[in-house]
C-alpha positions as CSV (number, residue, x, y, z in Angstrom):
1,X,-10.4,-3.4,16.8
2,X,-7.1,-2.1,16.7
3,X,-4.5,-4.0,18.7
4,X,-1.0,-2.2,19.4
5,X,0.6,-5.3,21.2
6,X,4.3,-5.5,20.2
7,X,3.5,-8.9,18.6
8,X,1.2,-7.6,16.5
9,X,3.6,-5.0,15.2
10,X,6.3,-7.8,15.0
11,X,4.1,-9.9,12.7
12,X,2.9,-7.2,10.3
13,X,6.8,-7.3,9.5
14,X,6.4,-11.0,8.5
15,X,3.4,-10.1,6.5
16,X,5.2,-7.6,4.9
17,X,8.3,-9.4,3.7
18,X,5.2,-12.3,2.9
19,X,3.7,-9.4,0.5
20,X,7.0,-7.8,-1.1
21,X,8.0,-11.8,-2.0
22,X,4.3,-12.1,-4.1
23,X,5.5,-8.7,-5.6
24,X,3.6,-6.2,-3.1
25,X,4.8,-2.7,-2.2
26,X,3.3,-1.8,1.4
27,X,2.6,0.8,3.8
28,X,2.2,-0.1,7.6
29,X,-0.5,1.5,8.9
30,X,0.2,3.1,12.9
31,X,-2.0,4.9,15.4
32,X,-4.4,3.3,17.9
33,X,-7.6,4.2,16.2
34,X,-6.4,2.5,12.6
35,X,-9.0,-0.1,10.6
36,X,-6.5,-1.6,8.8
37,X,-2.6,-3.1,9.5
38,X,-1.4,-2.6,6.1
39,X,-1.7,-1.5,2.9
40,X,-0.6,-3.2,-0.5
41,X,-0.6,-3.0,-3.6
42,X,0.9,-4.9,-7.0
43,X,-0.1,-2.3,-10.1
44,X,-3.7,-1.5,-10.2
45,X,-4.3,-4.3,-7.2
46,X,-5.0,-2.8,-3.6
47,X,-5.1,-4.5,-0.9
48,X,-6.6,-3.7,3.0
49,X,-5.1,-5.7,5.5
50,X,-6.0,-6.6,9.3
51,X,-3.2,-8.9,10.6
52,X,-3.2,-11.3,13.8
53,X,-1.7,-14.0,15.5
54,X,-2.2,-16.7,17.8
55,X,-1.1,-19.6,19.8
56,X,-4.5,-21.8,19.7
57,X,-7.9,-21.6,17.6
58,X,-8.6,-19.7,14.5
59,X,-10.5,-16.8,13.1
60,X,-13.6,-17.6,15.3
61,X,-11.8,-16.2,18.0
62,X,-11.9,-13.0,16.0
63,X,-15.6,-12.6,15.2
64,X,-16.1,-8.9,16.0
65,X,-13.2,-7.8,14.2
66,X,-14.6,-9.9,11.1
67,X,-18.1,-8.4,11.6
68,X,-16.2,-5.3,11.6
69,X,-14.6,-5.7,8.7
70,X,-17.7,-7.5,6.7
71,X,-19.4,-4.5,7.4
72,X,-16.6,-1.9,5.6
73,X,-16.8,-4.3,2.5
74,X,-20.8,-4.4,2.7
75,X,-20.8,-0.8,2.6
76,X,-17.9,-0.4,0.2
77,X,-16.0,1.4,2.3
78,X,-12.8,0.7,0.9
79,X,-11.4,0.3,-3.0
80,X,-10.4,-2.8,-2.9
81,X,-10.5,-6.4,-1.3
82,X,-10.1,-6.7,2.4
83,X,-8.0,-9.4,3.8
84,X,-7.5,-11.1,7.3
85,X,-4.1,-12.7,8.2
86,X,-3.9,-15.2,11.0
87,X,-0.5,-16.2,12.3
88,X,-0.9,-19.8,14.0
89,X,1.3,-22.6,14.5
90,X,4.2,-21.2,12.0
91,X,1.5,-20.9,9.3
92,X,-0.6,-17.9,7.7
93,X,-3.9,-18.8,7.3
94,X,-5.6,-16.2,5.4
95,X,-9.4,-14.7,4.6
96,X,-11.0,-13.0,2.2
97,X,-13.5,-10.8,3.6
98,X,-16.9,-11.0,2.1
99,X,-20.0,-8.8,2.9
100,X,-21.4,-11.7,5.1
101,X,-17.9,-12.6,6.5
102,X,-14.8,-14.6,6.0
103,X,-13.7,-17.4,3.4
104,X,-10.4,-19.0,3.3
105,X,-7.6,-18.1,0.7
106,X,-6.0,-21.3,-1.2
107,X,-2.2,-20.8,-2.2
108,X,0.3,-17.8,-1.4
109,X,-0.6,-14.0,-1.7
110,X,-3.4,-13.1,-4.6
């Protein structure tokens, strides 16, 4: 699941400054066997973070890594909600992960 392209590394630094504008403090997560791309949190708010890009099509193209990720919230793996961020076109386009998959976020960071 993990992915330790320089691109990937170069857009979690665009999430980043995305989360520390909506008031986030972060933690970049490292290592090749890591879940998660980044940590945040705003007071008692946590946040679990996978982060992405790409040049055509949309999260479908990420199914396994949703799956994955379905199945950490289904099982409560983690304290708090898990996100998916997908860079495309200039744009973030960003999920909410449920225990059955992915919906889209409206609006700027929650």
């Amino acid at each position: 699941m993990a992915d330790s392209s320089h691109a990937t590394r170069s857009i979690s630094f665009d999430a980043v400054r995305e989360l520390q504008n909506g008031g986030y403090r972060t933690i970049r997560v490292a290592g090749p066997s890591r879940i998660f791309d980044l940590i945040a949190w705003k007071g008692e708010k946590v946040l679990f973070l996978v982060v992405r890009r790409t040049r055509s099509g949309g999260i479908g193209g990420f199914a396994e890594t949703v799956l994955d990720l379905a199945g950490f919230v289904r099982e409560k793996v983690v304290p708090g909600p898990v996100q998916f961020w997908l860079y495309r076109s200039n744009t973030w386009l960003r999920y909410l992960i449920l225990p059955g998959g992915a919906v889209p976020i409206r609006g700027m960071v929650v």
